[in-house]
PyMOL commands that place a pseudoatom at each C-alpha (Angstrom):
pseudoatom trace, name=CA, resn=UNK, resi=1, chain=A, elem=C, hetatm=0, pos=[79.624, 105.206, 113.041]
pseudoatom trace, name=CA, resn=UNK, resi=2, chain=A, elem=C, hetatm=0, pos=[81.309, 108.602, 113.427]
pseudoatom trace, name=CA, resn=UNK, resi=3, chain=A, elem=C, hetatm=0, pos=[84.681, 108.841, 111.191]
pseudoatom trace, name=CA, resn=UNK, resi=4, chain=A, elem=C, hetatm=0, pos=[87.866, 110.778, 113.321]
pseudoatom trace, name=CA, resn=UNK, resi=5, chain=A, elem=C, hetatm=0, pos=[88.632, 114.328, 112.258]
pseudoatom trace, name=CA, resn=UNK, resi=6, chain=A, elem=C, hetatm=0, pos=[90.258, 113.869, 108.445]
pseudoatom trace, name=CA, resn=UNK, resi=7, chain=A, elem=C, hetatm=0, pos=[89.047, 110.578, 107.746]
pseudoatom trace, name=CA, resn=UNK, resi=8, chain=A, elem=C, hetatm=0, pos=[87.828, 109.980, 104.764]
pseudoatom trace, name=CA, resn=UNK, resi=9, chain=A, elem=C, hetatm=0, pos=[84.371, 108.307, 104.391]
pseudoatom trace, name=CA, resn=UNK, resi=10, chain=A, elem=C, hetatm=0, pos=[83.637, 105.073, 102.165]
pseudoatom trace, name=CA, resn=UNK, resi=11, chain=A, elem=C, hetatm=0, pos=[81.638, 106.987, 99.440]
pseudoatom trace, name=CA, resn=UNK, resi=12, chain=A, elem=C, hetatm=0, pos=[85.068, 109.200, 99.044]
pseudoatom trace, name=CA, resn=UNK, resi=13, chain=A, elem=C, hetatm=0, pos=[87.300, 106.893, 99.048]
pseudoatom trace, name=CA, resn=UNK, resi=14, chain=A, elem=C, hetatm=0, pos=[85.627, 104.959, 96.317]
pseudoatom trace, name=CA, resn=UNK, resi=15, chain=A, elem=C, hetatm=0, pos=[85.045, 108.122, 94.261]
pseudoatom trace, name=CA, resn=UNK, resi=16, chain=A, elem=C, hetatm=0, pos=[89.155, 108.932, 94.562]
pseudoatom trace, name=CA, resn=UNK, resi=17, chain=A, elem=C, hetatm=0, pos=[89.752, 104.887, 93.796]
pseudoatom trace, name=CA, resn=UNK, resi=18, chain=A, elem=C, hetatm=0, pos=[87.816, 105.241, 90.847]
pseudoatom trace, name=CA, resn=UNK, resi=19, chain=A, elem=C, hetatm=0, pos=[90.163, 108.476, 89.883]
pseudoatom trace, name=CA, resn=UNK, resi=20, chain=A, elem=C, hetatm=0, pos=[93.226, 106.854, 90.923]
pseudoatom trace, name=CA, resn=UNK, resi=21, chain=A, elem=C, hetatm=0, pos=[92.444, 103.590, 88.411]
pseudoatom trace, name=CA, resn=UNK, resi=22, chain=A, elem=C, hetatm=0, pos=[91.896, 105.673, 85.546]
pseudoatom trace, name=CA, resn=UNK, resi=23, chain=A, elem=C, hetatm=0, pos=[95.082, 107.904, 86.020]
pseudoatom trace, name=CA, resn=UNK, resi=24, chain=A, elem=C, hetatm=0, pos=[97.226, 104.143, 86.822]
pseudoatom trace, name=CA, resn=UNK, resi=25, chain=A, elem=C, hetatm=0, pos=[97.156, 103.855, 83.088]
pseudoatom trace, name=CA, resn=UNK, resi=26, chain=A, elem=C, hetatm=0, pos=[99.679, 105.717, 80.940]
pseudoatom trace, name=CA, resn=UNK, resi=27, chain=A, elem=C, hetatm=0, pos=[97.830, 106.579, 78.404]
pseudoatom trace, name=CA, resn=UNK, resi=28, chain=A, elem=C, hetatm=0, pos=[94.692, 107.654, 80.275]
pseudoatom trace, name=CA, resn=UNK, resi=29, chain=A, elem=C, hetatm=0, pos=[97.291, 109.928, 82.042]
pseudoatom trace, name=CA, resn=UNK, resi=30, chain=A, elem=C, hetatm=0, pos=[98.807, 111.643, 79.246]
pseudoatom trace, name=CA, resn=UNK, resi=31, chain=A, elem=C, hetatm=0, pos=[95.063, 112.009, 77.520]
pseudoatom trace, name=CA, resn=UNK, resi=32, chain=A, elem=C, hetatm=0, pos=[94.509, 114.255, 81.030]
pseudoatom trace, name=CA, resn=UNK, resi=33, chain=A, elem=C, hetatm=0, pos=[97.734, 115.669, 80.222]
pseudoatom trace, name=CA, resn=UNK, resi=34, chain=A, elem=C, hetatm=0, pos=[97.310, 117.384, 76.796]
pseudoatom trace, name=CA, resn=UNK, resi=35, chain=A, elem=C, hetatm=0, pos=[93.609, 118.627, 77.498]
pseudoatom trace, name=CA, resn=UNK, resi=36, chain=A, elem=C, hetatm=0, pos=[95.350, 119.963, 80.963]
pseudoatom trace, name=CA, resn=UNK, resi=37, chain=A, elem=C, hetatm=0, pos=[97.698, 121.964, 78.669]
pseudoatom trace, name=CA, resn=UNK, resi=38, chain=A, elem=C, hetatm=0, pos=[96.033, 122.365, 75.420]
pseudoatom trace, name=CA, resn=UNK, resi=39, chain=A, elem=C, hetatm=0, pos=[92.442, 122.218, 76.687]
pseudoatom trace, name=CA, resn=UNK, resi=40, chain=A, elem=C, hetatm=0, pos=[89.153, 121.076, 74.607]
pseudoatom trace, name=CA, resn=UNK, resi=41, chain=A, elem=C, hetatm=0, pos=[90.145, 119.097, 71.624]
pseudoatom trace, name=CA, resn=UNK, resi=42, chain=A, elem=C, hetatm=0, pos=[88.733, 116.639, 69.194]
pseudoatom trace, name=CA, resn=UNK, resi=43, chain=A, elem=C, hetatm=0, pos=[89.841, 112.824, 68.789]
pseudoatom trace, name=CA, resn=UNK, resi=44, chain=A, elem=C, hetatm=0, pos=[91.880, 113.781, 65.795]
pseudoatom trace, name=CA, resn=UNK, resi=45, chain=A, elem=C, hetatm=0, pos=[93.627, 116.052, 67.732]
pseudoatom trace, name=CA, resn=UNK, resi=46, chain=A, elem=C, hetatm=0, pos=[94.145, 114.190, 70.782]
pseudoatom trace, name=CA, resn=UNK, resi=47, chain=A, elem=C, hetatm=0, pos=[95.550, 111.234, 68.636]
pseudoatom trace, name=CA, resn=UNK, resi=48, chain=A, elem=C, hetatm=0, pos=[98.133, 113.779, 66.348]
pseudoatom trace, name=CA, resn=UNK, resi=49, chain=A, elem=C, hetatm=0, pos=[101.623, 113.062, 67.260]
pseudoatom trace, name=CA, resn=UNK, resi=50, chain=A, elem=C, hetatm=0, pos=[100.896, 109.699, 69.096]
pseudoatom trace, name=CA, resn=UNK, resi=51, chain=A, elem=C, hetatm=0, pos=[100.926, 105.967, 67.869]
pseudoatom trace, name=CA, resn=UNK, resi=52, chain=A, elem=C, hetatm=0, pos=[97.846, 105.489, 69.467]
pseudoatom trace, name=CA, resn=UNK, resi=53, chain=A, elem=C, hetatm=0, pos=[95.124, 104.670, 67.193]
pseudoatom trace, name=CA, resn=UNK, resi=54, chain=A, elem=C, hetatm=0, pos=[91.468, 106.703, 67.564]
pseudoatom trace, name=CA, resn=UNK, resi=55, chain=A, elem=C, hetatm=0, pos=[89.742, 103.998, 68.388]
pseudoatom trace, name=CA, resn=UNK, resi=56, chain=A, elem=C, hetatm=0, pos=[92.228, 103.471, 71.612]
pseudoatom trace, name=CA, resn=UNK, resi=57, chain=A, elem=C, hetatm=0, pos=[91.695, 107.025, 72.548]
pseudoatom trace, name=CA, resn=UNK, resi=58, chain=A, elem=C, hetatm=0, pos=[88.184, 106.828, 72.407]
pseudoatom trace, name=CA, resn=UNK, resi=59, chain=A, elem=C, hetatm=0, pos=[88.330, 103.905, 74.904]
pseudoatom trace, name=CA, resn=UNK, resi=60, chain=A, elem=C, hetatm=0, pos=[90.342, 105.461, 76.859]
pseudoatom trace, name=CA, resn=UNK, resi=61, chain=A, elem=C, hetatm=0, pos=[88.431, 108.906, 77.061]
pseudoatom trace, name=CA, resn=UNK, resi=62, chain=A, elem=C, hetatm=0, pos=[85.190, 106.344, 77.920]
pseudoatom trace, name=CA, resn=UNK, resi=63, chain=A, elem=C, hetatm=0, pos=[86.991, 105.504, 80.536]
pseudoatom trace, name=CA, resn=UNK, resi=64, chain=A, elem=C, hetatm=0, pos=[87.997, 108.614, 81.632]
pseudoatom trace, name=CA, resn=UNK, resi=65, chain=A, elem=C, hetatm=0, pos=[84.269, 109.736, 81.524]
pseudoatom trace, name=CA, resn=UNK, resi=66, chain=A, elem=C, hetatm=0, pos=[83.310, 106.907, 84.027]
pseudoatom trace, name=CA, resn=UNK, resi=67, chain=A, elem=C, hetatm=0, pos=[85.254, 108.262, 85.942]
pseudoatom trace, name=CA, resn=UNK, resi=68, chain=A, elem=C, hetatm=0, pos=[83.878, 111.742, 85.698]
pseudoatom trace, name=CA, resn=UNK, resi=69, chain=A, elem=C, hetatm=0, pos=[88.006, 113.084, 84.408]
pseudoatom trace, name=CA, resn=UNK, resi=70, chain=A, elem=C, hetatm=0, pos=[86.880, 114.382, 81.439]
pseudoatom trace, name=CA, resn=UNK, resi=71, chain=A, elem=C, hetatm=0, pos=[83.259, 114.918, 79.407]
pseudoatom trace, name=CA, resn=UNK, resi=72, chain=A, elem=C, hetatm=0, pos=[82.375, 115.378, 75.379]
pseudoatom trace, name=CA, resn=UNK, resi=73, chain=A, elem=C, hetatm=0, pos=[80.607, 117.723, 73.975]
pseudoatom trace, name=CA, resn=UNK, resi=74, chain=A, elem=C, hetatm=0, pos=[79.425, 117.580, 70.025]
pseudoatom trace, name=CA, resn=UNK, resi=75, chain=A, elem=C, hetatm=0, pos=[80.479, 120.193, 68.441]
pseudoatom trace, name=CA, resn=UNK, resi=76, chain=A, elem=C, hetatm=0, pos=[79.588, 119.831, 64.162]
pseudoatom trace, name=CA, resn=UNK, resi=77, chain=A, elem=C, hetatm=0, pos=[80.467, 117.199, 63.315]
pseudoatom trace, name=CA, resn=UNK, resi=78, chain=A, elem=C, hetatm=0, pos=[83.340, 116.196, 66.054]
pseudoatom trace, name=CA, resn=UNK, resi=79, chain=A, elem=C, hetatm=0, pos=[82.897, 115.615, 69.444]
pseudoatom trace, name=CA, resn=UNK, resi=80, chain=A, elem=C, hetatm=0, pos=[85.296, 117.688, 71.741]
pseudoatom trace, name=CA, resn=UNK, resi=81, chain=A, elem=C, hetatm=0, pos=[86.472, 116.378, 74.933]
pseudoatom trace, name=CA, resn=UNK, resi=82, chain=A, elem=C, hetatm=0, pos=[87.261, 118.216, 77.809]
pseudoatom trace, name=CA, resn=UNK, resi=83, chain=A, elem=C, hetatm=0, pos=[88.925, 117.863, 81.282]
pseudoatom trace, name=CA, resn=UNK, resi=84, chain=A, elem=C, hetatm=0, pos=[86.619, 118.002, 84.201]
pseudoatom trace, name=CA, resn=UNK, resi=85, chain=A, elem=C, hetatm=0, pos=[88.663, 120.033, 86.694]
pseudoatom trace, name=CA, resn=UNK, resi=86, chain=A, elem=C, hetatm=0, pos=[86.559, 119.677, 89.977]
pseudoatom trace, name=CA, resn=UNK, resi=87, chain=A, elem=C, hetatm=0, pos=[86.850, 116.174, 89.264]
pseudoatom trace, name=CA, resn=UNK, resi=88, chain=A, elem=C, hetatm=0, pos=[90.994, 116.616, 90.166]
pseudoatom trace, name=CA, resn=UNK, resi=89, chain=A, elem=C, hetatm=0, pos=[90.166, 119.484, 92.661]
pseudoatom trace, name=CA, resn=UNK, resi=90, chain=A, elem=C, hetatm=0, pos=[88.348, 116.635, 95.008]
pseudoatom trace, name=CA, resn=UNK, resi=91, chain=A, elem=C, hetatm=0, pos=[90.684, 114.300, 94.652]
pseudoatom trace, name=CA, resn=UNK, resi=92, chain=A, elem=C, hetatm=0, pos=[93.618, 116.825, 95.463]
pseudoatom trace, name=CA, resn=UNK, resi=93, chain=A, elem=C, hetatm=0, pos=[91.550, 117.462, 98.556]
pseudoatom trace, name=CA, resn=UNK, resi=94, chain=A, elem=C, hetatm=0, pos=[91.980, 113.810, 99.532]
pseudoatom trace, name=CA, resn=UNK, resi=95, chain=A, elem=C, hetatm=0, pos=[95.220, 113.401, 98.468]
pseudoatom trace, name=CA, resn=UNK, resi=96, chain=A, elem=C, hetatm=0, pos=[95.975, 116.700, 101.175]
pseudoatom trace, name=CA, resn=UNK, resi=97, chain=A, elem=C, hetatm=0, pos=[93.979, 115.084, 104.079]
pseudoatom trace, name=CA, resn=UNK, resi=98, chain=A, elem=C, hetatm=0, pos=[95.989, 111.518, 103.668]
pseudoatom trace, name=CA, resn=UNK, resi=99, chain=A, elem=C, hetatm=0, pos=[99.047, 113.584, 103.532]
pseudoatom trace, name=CA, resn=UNK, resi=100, chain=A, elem=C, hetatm=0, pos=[98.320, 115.478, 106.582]
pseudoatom trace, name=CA, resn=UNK, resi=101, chain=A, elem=C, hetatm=0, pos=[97.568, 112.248, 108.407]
pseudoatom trace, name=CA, resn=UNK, resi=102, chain=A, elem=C, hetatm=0, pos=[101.071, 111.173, 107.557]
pseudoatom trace, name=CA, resn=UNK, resi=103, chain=A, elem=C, hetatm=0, pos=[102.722, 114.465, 109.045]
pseudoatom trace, name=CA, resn=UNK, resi=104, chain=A, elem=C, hetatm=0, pos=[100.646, 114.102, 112.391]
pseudoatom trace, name=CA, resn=UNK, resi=105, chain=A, elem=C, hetatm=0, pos=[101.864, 110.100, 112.465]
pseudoatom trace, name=CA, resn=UNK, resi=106, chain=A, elem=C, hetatm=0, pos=[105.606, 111.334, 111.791]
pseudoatom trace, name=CA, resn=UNK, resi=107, chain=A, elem=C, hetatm=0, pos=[105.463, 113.921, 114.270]
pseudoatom trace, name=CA, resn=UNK, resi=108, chain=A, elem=C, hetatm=0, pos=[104.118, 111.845, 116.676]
pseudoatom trace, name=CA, resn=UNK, resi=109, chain=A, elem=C, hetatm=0, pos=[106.214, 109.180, 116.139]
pseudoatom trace, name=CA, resn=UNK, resi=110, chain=A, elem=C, hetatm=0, pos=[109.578, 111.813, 116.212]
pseudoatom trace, name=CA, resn=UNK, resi=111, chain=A, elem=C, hetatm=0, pos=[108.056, 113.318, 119.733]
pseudoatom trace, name=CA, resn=UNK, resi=112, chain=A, elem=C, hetatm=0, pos=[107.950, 108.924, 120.855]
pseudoatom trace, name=CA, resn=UNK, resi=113, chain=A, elem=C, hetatm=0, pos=[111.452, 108.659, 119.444]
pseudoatom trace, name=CA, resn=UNK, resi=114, chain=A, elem=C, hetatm=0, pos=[113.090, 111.760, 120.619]
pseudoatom trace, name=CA, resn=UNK, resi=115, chain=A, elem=C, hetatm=0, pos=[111.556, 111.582, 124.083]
pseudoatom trace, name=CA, resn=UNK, resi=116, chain=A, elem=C, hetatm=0, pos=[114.266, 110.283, 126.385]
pseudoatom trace, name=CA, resn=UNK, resi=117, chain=A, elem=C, hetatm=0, pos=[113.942, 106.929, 128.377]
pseudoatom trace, name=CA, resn=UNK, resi=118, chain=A, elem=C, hetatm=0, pos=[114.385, 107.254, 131.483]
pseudoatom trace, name=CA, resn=UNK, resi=119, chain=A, elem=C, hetatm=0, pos=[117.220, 105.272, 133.582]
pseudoatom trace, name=CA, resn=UNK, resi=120, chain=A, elem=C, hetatm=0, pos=[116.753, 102.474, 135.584]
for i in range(1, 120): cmd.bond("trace and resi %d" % i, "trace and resi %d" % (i + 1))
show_as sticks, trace
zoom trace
C-alpha cells in the first residue's frame, strides 16, 4: 500500500514510539540532558549532584540504549556513556513532517472557514 506524501511508515513510527517512551520518563530525559551539555561521562559522573542512586542510572541508560539514545563505551576501568545524536536527528525529522501535516490541515481548514457561504 502506497503511504501519501509525508506519511510516515509503520517501521518509523515504531522507531520514534520507541524514542518518545524513553524520553516520557524524567529521569531518562535529564540523563539525555547532561550528556547533551556535558557530553561523554561515566556513571559516577552522571549520578554527581542527583539523588538518584547508580544502580537507577544504569537502568535507565539500559533503557536508553534500547532505544538506540545513547551507547557505552569501556574506557579503563569505567564505562562512558554517550548520546547518540542521529538517534534525535531522525526523530526531529518526524517530529517536522507531523508538524507540517498540522500546518497544511490548519490552512486548509482557515481557507473552509474563511471562504464565504453563499446566500440563499
Amino acid at each position: 500500500m502506497a503511504h501519501p506524501r509525508g506519511s510516515p511508515t509503520d517501521a518509523k513510527i515504531v522507531e520514534a514510539a520507541s524514542v518518545f517512551a524513553a524520553l516520557g520518563d524524567e529521569t531518562r530525559l535529564r540523563i539525555v540532558a547532561r550528556l547533551c551539555d556535558r557530553g561523554p561521562q561515566s556513571i559516577v559522573r552522571l549520578t554527581e549532584g542527583s539523588r538518584v542512586t547508580r544502580q537507577a542510572v544504569t537502568k535507565h541508560l539500559v533503557a536508553l540504549s534500547h532505544a538506540g539514545l545513547v551507547r557505552s563505551e569501556r574506557v579503563g576501568r569505567e564505562t562512558v556513556w554517550e548520546l547518540e545524536p542521529e538517534r534525535l536527528v531522525h526523530v526531529r525529522r518526524y517530529l517536522d513532517r507531523i508538524s507540517a501535516q498540522w500546518d497544511e490541515a490548519i490552512g486548509r481548514l482557515k481557507a473552509f472557514v474563511e471562504t464565504p457561504t453563499p446566500k440563499p
